[in-house]
PyMOL CGO cylinders between C-alpha atoms (Angstrom):
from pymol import cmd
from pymol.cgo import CYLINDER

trace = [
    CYLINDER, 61.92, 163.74, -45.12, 61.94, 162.94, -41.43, 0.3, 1, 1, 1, 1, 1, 1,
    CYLINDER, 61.94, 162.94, -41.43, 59.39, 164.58, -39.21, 0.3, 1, 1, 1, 1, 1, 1,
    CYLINDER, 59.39, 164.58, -39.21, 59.60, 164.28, -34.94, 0.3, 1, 1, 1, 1, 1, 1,
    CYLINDER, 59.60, 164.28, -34.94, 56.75, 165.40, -33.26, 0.3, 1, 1, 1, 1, 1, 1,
    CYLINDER, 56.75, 165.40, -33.26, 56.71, 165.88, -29.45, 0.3, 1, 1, 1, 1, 1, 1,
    CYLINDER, 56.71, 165.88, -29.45, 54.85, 167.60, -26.73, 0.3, 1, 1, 1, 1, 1, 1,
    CYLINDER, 54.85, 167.60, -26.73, 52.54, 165.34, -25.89, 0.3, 1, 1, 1, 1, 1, 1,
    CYLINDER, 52.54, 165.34, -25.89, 51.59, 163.99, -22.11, 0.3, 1, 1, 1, 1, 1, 1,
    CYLINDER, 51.59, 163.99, -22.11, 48.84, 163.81, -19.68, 0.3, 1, 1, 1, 1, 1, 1,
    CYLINDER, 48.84, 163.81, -19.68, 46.87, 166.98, -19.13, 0.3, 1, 1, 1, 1, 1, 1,
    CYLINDER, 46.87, 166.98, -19.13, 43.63, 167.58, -17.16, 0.3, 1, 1, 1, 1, 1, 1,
    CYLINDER, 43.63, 167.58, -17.16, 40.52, 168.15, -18.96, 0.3, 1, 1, 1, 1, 1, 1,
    CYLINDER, 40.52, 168.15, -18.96, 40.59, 172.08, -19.72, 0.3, 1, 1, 1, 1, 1, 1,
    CYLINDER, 40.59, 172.08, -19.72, 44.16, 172.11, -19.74, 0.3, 1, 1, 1, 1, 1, 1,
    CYLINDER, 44.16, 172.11, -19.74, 46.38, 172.94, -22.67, 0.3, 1, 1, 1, 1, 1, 1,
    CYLINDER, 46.38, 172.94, -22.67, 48.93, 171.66, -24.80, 0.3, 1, 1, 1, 1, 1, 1,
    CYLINDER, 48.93, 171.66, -24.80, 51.51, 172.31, -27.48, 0.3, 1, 1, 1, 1, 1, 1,
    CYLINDER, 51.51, 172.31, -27.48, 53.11, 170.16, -29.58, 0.3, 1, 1, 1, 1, 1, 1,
    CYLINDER, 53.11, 170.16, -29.58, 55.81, 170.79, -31.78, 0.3, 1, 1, 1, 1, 1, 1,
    CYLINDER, 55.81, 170.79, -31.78, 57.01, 168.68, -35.22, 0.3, 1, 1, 1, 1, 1, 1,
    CYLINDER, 57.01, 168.68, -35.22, 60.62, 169.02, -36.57, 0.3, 1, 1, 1, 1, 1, 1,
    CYLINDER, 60.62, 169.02, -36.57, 60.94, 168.33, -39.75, 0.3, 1, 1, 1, 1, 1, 1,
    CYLINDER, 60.94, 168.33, -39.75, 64.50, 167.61, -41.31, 0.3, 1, 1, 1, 1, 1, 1,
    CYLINDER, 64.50, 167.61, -41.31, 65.94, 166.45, -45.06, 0.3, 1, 1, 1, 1, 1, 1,
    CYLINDER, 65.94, 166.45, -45.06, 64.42, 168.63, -47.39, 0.3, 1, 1, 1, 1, 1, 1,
    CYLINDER, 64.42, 168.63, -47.39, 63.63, 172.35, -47.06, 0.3, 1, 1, 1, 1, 1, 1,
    CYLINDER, 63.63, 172.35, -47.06, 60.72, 172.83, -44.97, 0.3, 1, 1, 1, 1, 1, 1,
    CYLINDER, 60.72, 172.83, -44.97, 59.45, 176.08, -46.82, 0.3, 1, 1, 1, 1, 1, 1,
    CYLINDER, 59.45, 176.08, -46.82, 58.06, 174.38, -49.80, 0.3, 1, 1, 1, 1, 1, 1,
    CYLINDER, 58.06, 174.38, -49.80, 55.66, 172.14, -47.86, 0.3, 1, 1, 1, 1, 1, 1,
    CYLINDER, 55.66, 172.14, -47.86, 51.51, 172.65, -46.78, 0.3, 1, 1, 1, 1, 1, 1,
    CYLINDER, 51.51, 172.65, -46.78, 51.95, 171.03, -42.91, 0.3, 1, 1, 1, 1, 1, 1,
    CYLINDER, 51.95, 171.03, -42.91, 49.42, 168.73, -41.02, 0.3, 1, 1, 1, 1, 1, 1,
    CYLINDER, 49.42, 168.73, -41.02, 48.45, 167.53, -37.95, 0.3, 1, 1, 1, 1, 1, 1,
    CYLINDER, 48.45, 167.53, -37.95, 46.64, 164.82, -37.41, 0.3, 1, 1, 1, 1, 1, 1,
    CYLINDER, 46.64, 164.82, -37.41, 45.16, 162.41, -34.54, 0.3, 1, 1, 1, 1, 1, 1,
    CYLINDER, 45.16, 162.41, -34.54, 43.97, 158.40, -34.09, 0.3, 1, 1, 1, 1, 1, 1,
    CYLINDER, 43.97, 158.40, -34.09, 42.31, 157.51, -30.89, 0.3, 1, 1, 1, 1, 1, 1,
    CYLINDER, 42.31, 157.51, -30.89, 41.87, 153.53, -30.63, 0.3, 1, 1, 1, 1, 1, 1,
    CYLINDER, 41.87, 153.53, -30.63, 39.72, 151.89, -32.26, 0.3, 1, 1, 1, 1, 1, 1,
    CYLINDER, 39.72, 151.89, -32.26, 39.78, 154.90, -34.55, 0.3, 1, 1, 1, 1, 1, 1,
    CYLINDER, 39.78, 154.90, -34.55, 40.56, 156.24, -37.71, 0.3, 1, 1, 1, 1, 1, 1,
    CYLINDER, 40.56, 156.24, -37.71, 43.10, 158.83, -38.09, 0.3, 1, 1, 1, 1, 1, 1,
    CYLINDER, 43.10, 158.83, -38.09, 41.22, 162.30, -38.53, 0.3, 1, 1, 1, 1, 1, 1,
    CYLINDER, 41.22, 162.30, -38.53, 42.60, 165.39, -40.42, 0.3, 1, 1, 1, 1, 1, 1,
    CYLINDER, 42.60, 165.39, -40.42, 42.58, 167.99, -37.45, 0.3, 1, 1, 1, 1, 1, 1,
    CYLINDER, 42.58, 167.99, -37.45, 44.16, 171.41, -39.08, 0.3, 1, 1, 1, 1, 1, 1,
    CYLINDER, 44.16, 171.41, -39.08, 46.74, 172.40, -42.00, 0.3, 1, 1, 1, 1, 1, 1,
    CYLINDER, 46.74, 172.40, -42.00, 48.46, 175.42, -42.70, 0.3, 1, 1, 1, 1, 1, 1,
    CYLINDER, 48.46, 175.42, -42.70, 50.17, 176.73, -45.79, 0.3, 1, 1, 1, 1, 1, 1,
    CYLINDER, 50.17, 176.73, -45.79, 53.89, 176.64, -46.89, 0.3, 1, 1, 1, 1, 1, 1,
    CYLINDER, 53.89, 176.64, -46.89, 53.92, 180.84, -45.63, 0.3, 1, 1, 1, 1, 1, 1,
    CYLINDER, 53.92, 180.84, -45.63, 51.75, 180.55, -43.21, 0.3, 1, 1, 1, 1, 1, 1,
    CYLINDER, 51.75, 180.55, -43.21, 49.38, 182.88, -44.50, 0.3, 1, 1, 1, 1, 1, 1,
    CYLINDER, 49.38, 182.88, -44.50, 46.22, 179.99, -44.42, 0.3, 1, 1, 1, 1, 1, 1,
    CYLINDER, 46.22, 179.99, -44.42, 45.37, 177.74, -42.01, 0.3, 1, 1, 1, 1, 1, 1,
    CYLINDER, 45.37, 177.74, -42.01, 42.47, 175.06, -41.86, 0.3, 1, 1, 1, 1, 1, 1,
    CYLINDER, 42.47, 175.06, -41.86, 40.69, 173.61, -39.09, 0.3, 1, 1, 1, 1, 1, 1,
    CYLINDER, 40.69, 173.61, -39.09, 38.30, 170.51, -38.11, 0.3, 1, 1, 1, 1, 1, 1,
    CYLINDER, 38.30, 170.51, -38.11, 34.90, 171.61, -36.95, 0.3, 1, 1, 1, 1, 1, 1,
    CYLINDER, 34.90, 171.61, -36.95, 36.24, 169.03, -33.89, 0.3, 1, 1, 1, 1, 1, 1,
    CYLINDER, 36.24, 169.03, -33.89, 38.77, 171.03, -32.94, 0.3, 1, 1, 1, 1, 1, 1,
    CYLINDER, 38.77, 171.03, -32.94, 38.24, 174.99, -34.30, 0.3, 1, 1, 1, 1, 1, 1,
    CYLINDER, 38.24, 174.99, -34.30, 38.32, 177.74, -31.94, 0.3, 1, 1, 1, 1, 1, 1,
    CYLINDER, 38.32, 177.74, -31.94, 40.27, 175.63, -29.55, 0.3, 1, 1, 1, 1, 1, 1,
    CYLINDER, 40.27, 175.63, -29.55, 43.62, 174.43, -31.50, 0.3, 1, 1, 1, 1, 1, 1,
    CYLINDER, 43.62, 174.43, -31.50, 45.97, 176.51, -33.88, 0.3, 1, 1, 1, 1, 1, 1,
    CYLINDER, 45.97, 176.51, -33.88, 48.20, 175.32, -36.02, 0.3, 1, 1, 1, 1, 1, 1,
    CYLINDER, 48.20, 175.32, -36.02, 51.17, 177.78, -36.41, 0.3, 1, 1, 1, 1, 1, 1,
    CYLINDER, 51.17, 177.78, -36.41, 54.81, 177.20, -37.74, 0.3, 1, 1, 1, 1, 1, 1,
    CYLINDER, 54.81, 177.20, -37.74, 58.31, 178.94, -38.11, 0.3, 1, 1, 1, 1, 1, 1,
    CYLINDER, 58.31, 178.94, -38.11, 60.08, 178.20, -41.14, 0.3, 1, 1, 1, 1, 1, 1,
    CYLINDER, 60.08, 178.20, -41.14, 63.62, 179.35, -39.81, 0.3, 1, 1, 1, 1, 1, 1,
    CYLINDER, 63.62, 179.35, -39.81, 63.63, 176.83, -37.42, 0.3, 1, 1, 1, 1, 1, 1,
    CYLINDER, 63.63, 176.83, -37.42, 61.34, 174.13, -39.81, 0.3, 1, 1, 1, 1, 1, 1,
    CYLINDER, 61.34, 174.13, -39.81, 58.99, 173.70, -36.74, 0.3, 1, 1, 1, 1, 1, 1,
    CYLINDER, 58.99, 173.70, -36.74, 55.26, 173.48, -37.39, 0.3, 1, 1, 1, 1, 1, 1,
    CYLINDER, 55.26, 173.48, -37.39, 53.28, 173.61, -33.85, 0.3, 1, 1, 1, 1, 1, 1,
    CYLINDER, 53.28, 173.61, -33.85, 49.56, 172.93, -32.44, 0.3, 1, 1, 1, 1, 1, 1,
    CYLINDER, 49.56, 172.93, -32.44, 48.24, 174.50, -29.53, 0.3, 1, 1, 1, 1, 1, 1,
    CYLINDER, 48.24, 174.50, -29.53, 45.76, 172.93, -28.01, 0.3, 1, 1, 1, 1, 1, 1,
    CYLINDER, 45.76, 172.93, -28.01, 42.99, 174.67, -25.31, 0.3, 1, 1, 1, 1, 1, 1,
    CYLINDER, 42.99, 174.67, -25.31, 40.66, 173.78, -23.57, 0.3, 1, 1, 1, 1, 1, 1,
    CYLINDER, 40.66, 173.78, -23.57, 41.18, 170.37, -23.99, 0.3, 1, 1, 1, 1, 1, 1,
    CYLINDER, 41.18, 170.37, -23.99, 38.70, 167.27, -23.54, 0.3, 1, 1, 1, 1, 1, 1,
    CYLINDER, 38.70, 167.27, -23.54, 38.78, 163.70, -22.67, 0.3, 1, 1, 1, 1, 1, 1,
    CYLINDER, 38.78, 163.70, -22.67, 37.73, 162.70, -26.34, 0.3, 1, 1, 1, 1, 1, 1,
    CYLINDER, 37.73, 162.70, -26.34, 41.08, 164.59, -27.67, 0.3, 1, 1, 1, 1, 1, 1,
    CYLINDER, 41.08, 164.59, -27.67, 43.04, 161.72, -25.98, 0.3, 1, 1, 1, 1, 1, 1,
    CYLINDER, 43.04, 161.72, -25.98, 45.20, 160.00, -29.04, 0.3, 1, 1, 1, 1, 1, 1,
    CYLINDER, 45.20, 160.00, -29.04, 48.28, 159.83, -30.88, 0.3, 1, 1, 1, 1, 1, 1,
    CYLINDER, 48.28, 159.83, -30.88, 48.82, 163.25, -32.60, 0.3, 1, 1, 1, 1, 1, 1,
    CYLINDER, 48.82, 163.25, -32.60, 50.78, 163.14, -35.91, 0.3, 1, 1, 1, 1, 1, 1,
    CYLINDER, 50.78, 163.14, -35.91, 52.28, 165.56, -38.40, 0.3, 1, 1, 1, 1, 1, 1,
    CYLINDER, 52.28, 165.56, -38.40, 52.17, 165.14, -42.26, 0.3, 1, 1, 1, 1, 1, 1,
    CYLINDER, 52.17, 165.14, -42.26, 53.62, 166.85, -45.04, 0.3, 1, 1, 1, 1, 1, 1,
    CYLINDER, 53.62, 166.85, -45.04, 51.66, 168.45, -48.30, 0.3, 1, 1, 1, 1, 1, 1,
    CYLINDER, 51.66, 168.45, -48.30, 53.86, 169.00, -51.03, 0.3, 1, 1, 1, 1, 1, 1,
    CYLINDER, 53.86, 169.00, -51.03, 50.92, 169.75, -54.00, 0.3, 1, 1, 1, 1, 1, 1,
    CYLINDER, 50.92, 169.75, -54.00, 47.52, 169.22, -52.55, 0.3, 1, 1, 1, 1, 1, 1,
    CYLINDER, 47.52, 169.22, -52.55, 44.16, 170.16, -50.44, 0.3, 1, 1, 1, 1, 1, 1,
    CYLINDER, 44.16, 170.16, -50.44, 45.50, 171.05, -47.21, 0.3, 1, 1, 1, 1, 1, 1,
    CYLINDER, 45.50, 171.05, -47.21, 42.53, 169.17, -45.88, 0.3, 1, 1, 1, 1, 1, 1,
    CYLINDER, 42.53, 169.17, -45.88, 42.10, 166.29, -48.09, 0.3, 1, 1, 1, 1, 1, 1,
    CYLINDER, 42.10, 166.29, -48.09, 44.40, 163.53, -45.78, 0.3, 1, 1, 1, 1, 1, 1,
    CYLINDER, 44.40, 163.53, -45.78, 45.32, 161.24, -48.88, 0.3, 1, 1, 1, 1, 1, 1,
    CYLINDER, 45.32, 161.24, -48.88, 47.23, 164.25, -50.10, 0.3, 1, 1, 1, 1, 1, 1,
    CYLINDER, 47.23, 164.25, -50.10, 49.88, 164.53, -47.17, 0.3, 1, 1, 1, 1, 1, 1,
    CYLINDER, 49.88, 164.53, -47.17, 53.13, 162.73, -47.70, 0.3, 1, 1, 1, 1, 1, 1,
    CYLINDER, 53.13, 162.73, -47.70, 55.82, 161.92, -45.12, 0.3, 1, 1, 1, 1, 1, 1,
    CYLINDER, 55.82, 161.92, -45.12, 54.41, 161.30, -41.54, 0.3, 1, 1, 1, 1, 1, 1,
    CYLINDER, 54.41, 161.30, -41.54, 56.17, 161.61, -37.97, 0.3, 1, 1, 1, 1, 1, 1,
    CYLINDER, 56.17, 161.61, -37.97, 56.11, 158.66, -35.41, 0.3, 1, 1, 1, 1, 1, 1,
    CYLINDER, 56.11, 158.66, -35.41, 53.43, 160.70, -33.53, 0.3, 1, 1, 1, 1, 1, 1,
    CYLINDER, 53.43, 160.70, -33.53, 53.02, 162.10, -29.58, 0.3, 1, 1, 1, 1, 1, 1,
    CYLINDER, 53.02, 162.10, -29.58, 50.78, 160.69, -27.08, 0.3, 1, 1, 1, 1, 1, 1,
    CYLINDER, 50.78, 160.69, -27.08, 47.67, 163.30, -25.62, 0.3, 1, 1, 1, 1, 1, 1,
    CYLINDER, 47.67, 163.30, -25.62, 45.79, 161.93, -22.84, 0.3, 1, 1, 1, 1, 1, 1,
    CYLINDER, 45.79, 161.93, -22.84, 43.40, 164.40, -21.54, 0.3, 1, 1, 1, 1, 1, 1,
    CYLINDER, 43.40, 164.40, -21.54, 41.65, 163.38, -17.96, 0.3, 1, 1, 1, 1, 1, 1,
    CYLINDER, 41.65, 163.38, -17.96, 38.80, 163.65, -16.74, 0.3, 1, 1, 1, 1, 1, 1,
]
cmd.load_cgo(trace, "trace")
C-alpha cells in the first residue's frame, strides 16, 4: 500500500489548512484511515481516525472541534481540515492505515505516508 499525503505549508496562526492522503495498491474501502503528527523533539501523536464508510470518526482532545477528518472512497482520498490553527500544530502530518483495529490505538495502523510539513506562525 502506498499512501502520499500533501497539503501542507506555512499558514498564519488562525489560518486553515487541508491536507489530503492518496492512497494506492490495495482497495482503499476496506481500511479505518489516520492522521497523525510529530513535532521535533516529539513523539508522533494519534490526531483523528475515521472508519472504512465514513460513518465514525475520532478525534484528539488536542485537536477536536478544530480538525475533521473526512474521506472519499471513489477517489481513495482521506482529508484533514484544519481551523483555527496554532503555532504548537507546527509538524510533520502523516496518514496511516487500519486494516482490523482501534481507530485510536496508533500501534494498530499499518502502512504510513512520507508525511507533509505544517508550520503555523505566529
Amino acid at each position: 500500500v502506498q499512501l502520499q499525503a500533501s497539503g501542507g505549508g506555512l499558514v498564519q496562526s488562525g489560518g486553515s489548512l487541508r491536507l489530503s492522503c492518496a492512497v494506492s495498491g490495495r482497495t482503499f474501502s476496506i481500511f479505518g484511515m489516520g492522521w497523525f503528527r510529530q513535532a521535533p523533539g516529539k513523539e508522533r501523536e494519534w490526531l483523528a481516525g475515521i472508519n472504512q464508510w465514513g460513518s465514525r470518526t475520532y478525534y484528539s482532545d488536542s485537536v477536536k472541534g478544530r480538525f475533521t477528518i473526512s474521506r472519499d472512497n471513489a477517489k481513495s482520498m482521506v482529508y484533514l481540515q484544519m481551523n483555527n490553527l496554532k503555532s504548537e500544530d507546527t509538524a510533520v502530518y502523516y496518514c496511516a492505515t487500519n486494516l482490523r483495529g482501534s481507530l485510536t490505538d496508533t500501534k494498530k495502523y499499518e502502512d504510513w505516508g512520507q508525511g507533509t510539513l505544517v508550520t503555523v506562525s505566529s
